[in-house]
C-alpha positions in Angstrom: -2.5 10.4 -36.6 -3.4 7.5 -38.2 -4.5 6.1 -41.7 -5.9 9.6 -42.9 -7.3 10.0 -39.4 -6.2 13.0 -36.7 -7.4 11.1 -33.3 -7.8 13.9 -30.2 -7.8 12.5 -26.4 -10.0 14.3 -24.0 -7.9 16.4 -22.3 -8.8 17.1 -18.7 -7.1 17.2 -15.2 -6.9 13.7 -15.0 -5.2 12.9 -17.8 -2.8 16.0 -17.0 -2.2 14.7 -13.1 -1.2 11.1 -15.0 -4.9 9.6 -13.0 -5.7 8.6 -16.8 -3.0 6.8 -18.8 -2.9 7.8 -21.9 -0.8 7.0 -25.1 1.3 10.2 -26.6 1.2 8.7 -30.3 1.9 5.6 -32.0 5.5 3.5 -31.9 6.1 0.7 -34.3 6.1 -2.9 -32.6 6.8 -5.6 -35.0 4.4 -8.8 -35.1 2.0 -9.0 -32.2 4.8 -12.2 -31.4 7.5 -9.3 -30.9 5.0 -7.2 -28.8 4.1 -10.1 -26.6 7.6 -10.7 -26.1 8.0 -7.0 -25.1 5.4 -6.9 -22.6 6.6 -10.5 -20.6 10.2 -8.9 -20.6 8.7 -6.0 -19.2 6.3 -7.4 -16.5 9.4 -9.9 -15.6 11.4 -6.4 -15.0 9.0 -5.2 -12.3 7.2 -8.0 -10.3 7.1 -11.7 -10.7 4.0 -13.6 -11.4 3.0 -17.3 -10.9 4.8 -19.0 -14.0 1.6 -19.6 -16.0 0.1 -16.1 -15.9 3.4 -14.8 -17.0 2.2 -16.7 -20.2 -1.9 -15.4 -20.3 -1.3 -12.0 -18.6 0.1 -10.5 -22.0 -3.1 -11.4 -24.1 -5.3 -10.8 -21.3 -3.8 -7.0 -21.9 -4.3 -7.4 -25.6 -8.0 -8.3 -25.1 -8.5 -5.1 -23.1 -7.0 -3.0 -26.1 -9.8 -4.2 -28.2 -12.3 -5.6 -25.5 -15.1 -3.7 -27.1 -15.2 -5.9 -29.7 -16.3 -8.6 -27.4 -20.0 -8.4 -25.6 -18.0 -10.1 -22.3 -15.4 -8.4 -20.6 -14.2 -10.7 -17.6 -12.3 -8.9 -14.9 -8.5 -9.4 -12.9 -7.8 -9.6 -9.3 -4.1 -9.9 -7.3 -5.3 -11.7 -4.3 -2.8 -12.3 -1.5 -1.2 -12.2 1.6 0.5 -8.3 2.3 4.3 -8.4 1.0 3.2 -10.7 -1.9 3.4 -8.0 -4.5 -0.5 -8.0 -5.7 -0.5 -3.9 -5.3 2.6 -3.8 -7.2 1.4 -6.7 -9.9 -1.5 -4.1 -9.7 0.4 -1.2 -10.7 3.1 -3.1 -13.5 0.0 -4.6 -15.5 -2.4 -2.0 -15.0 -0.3 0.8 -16.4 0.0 -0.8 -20.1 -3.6 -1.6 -19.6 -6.3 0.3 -21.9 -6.7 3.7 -20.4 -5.9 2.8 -17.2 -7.7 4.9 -14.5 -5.9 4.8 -11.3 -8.0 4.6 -8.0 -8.5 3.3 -4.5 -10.6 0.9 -3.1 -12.4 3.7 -1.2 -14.3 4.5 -5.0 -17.5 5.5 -4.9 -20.3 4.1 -6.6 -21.0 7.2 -8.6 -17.9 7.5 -9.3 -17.8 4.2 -11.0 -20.6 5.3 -13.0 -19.1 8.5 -14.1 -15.5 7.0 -15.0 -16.7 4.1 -16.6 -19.2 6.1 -18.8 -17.0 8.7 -19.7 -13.7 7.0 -20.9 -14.8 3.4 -21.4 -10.9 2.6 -19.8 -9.2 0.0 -17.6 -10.4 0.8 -13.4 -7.6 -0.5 -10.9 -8.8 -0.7 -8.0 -5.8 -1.0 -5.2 -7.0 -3.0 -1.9 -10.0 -3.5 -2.9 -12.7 -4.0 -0.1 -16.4 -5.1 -0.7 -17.3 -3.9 3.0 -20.2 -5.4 5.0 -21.8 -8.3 2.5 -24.9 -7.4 4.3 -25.1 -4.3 3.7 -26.4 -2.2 1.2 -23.7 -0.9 -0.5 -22.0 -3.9 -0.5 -25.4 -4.8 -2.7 -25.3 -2.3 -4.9 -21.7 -2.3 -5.2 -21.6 -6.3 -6.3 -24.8 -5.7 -8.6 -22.5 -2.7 -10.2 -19.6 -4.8 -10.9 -21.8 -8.0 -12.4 -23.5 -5.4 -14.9 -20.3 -4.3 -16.1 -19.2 -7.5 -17.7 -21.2 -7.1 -20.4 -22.7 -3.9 -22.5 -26.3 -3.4 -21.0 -27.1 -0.1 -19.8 -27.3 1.1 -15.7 -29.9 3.4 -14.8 -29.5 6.2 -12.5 -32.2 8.6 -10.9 -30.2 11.9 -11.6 -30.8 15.8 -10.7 -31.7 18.0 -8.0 -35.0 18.8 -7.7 -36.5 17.2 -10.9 -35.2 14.3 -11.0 -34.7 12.7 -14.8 -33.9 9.1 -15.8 -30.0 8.8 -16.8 -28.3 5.8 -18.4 -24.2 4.6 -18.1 -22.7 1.9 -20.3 -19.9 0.9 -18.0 -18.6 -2.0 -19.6 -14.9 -2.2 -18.9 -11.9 -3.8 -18.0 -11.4 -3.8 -14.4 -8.0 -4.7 -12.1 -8.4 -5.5 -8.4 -6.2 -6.2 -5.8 -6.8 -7.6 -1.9 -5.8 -10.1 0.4 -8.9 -12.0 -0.2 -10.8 -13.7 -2.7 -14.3 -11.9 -4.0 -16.8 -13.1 -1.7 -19.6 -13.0 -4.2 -19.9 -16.0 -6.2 -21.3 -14.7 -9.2 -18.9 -11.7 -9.3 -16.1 -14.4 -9.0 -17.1 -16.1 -11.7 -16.6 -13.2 -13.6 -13.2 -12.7 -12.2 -9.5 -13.9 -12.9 -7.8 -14.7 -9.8 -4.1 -14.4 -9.9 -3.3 -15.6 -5.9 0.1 -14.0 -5.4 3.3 -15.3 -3.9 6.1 -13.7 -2.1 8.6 -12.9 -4.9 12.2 -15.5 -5.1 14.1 -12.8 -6.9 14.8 -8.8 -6.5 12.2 -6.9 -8.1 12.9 -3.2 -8.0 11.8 -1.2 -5.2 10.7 2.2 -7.0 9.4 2.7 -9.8 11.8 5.7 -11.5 11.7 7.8 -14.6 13.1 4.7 -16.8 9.8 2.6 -15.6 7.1 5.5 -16.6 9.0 5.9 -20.2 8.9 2.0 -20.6 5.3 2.4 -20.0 4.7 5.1 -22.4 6.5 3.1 -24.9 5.0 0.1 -24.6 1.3 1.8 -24.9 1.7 3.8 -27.8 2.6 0.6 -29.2 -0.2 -1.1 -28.1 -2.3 1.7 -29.4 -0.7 0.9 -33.0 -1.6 -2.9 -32.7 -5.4 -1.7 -31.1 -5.7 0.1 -34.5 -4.3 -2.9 -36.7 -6.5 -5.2 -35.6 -9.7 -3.8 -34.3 -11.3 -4.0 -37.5 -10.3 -7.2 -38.3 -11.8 -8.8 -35.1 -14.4 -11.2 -36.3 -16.5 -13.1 -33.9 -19.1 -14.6 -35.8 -17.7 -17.9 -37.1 -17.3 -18.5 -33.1 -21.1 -17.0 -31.8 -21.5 -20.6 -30.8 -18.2 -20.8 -28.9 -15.0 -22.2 -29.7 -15.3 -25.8 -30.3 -12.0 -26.4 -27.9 -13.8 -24.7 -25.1 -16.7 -26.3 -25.4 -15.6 -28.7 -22.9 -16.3 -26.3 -20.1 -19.4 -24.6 -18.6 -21.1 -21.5 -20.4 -19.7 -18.8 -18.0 -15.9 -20.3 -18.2 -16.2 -20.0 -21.9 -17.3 -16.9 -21.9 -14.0 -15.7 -19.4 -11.3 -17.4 -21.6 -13.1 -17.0 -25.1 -11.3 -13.7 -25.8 -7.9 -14.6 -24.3 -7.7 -17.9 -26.3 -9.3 -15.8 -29.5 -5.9 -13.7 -29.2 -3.4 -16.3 -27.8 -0.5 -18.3 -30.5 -1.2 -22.4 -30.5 1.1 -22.9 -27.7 -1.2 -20.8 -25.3 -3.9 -21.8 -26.2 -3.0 -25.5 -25.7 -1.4 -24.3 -21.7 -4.6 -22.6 -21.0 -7.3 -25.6 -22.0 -4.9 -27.8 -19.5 -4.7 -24.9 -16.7 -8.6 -24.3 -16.6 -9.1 -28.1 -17.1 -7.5 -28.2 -13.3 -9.0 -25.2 -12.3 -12.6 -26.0 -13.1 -12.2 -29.2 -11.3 -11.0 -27.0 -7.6 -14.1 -24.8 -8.5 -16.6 -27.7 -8.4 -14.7 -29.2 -5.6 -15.3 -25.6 -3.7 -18.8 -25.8 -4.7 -19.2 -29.0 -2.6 -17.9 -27.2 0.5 -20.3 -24.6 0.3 -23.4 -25.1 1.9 -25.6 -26.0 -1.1 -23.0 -28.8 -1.8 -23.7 -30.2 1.2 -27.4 -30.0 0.9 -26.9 -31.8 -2.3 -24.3 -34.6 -1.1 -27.4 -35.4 1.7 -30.1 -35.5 -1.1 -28.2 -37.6 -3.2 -27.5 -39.9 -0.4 -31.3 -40.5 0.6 -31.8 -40.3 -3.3 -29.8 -43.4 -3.7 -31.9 -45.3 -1.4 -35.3 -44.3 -2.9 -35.9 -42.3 0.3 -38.5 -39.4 0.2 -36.9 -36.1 1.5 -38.1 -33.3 3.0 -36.8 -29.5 3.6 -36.7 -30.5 7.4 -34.5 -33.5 6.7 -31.9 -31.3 5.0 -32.1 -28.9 8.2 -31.5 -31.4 10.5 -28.7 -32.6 9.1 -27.2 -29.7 8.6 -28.2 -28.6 11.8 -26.7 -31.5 13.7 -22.9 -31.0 11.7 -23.5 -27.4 13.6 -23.9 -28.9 16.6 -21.0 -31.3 16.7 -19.0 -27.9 16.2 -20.2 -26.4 19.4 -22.7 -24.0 17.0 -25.9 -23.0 19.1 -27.5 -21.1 16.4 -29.8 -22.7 13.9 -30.3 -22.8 10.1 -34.1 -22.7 9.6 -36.3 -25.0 7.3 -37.2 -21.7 5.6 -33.5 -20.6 4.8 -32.7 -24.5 3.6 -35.9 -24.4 1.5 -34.8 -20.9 -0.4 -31.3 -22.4 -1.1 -33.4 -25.5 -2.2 -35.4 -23.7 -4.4 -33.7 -20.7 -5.5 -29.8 -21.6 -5.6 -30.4 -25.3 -6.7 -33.2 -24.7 -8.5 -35.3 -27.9 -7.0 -38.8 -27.7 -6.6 -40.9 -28.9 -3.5 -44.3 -29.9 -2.9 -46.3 -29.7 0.3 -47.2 -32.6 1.7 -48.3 -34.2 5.5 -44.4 -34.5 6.3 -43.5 -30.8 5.4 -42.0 -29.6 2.0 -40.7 -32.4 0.2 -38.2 -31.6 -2.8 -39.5 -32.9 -6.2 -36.6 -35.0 -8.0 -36.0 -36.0 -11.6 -32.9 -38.1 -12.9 -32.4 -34.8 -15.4 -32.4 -33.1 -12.4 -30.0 -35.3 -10.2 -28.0 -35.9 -13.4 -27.9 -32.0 -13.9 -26.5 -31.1 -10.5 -23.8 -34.0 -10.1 -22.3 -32.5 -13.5 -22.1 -29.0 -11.7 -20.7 -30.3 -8.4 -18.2 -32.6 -10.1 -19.6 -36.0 -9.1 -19.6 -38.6 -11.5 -21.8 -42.0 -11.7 -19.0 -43.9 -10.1 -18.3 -42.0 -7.4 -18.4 -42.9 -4.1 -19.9 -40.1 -1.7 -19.7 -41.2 2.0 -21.9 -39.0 4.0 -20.3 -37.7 7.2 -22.2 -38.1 10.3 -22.2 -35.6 13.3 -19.8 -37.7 15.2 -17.2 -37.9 12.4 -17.7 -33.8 10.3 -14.7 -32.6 10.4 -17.2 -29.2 8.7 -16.9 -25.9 10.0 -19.8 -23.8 9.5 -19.9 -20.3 10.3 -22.3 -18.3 12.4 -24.5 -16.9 9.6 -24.6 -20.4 8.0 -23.2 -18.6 5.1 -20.2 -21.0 3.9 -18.3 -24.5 5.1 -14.6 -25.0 5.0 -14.0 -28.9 5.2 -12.0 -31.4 3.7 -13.1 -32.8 0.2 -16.2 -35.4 1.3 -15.1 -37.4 -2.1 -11.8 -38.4 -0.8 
């Protein structure tokens, strides 16, 4: 009960077998300061996280208390090594999460739907696994999780028989953990990455009846705070974005919006300087990947006033593959999508082949999202010298920063 109001959990087998985490009432908690302070003594108690997400984690789990009040709901990963403690991290934070749902990483997409739909909660998703990238349901299963960020509706071809038309708002929270990084670009971008480390100090093998009352505790008094300020979240002085975050690309303001929206001043000033270091690995990743390469060559031959062509990009490319002992070839019509599509550079057909169509706009556009500014200096590395590994597929490089 609260403020006049009786409210009523649905009341099913999984919240009765504990698979849906549920608050038992309300519990007093203070100022949101005191709470905040609750929950770090609390994750501190149970696993150890890098020393700047023991700072963000406990606003990240305010956000999800009230995240639909916010059209973007960016998602949580434990990535690392086994015996780091990411399925444990997984456990600790996920229980004081929002209606936590506890699964495996062996969900269904259906099931997804279903959950998602019907409890609007927190999915933790334990060794998570997003299977064969080329296959389909590693397809739909990326596609799923991209819609869920934000409040659009899925359709679904439902029924036996007749089939009908059904529709699933699955905009959530979501937890992962896994030893690797999300493959998918796009879904990574959507996607807080907390790369785990083997723990310096004992953390407490089992989790026993004075951990699951803790829990209880602390979410009936986040349930309190969710009904103290849900109301009072007001987002349209900042529909434009916050003029702090401005600084960074569309897509990493919409990620750290809500967490700096909740966080005290001395957050918020930690997290502009963290994201200030981590936006510049992200664009110095970006230049590893294959398109980044495409683009360091263009820029070269666009420096010298040079016209060039889709098969100049391929042969270059091509010939870093075969100073790695690579016999397999990238064609002029994959480069040319990647061109086109990824880069978004047009080309024209001329006697030469497809030539790509250049503006400064254009150059000026693609330097800022690479990370490369007027000054620099960007040697291009010849076949003899590429110290590049490409894989089989063509798919990503790994190689020392070509800035440096």
């Amino acid at each position: 009960e609260y403020d006049g109001n009786i409210f009523i959990p649905i009341n099913n087998r999984l919240v009765v077998e504990k698979i849906v985490q549920l608050p038992t009432g309300t519990e007093e908690y203070g100022t949101t300061k005191d709470l905040v302070k609750d929950i770090i003594g609390y994750i501190n108690e149970y696993c150890q996280l890098p020393p700047f997400y023991e700072k963000i984690i406990p606003y990240i789990i305010l956000f999800y208390w009230v995240y639909d009040r916010f059209p973007f709901v960016p998602y949580l990963q434990f990535s690392g090594l086994p015996g780091t403690g990411k399925s444990t991290a997984l456990e600790v934070i996920g229980q004081i999460c929002y209606k936590a749902i506890k699964t495996s990483g062996a969900i269904t997409l259906a099931s997804i739907f279903r959950l998602a739909d019907q409890w609007k909660g927190t999915l933790l998703i334990n060794e998570f696994d997003l299977g064969n990238k080329g296959g389909e349901t590693y397809r739909n299963l990326v596609q799923l999780l991209r819609s869920g960020v934000e409040d659009d509706p899925v359709f679904r071809i439902e029924g036996e028989g007749k089939k009908e038309v059904e529709f699933y708002r699955i905009k959530s929270p979501r937890l992962f953990s896994s030893q690797t990084p999300i493959p998918d670009a796009a879904l990574q971008s959507r996607t807080i990455d907390i790369h785990m480390s083997k723990a310096t100090r004992e953390i407490p093998l089992y989790k026993d009846k004075e951990f699951y009352e803790r829990t209880q505790i602390i979410r009936n008094k986040l349930l309190l705070w969710r009904f103290r300020h849900l109301a009072l979240i007001d987002l349209s002085h900042i529909k434009r974005g916050i003029p702090e975050l401005k600084i960074f690309d569309k897509r990493v303001q919409q990620v750290i919006t809500p967490i700096y929206y909740l966080s005290d001043k001395q957050t918020q000033k930690s997290l502009i300087s963290f994201i200030k270091e981590q936006e510049k690995e992200t664009k110095r990743e970006r230049l590893e990947e294959l398109d980044g390469q495409i683009f360091l060559f263009i820029l070269s031959k666009w420096d010298l006033g040079e016209r060039i062509t889709v098969g100049d990009i391929a042969s270059h490319i091509n010939e870093l593959r075969f100073s790695q002992g690579y016999k397999s070839k990238i064609t002029d019509r994959r480069i040319g999508s990647i061109v086109r599509k990824i880069m978004g550079i047009m080309s024209e057909r001329t006697n030469e082949g497809y030539a790509v169509v250049l503006t400064p706009l254009k150059i000026g556009e693609l330097k800022e999202y690479y990370g490369l500014n007027d000054d620099d200096v960007i040697p291009l590395q010849s076949s003899q010298h590429s110290q590049s590994s490409l894989d089989e597929k063509g798919d990503t490089w790994t190689e020392p920063d070509p800035r440096l």
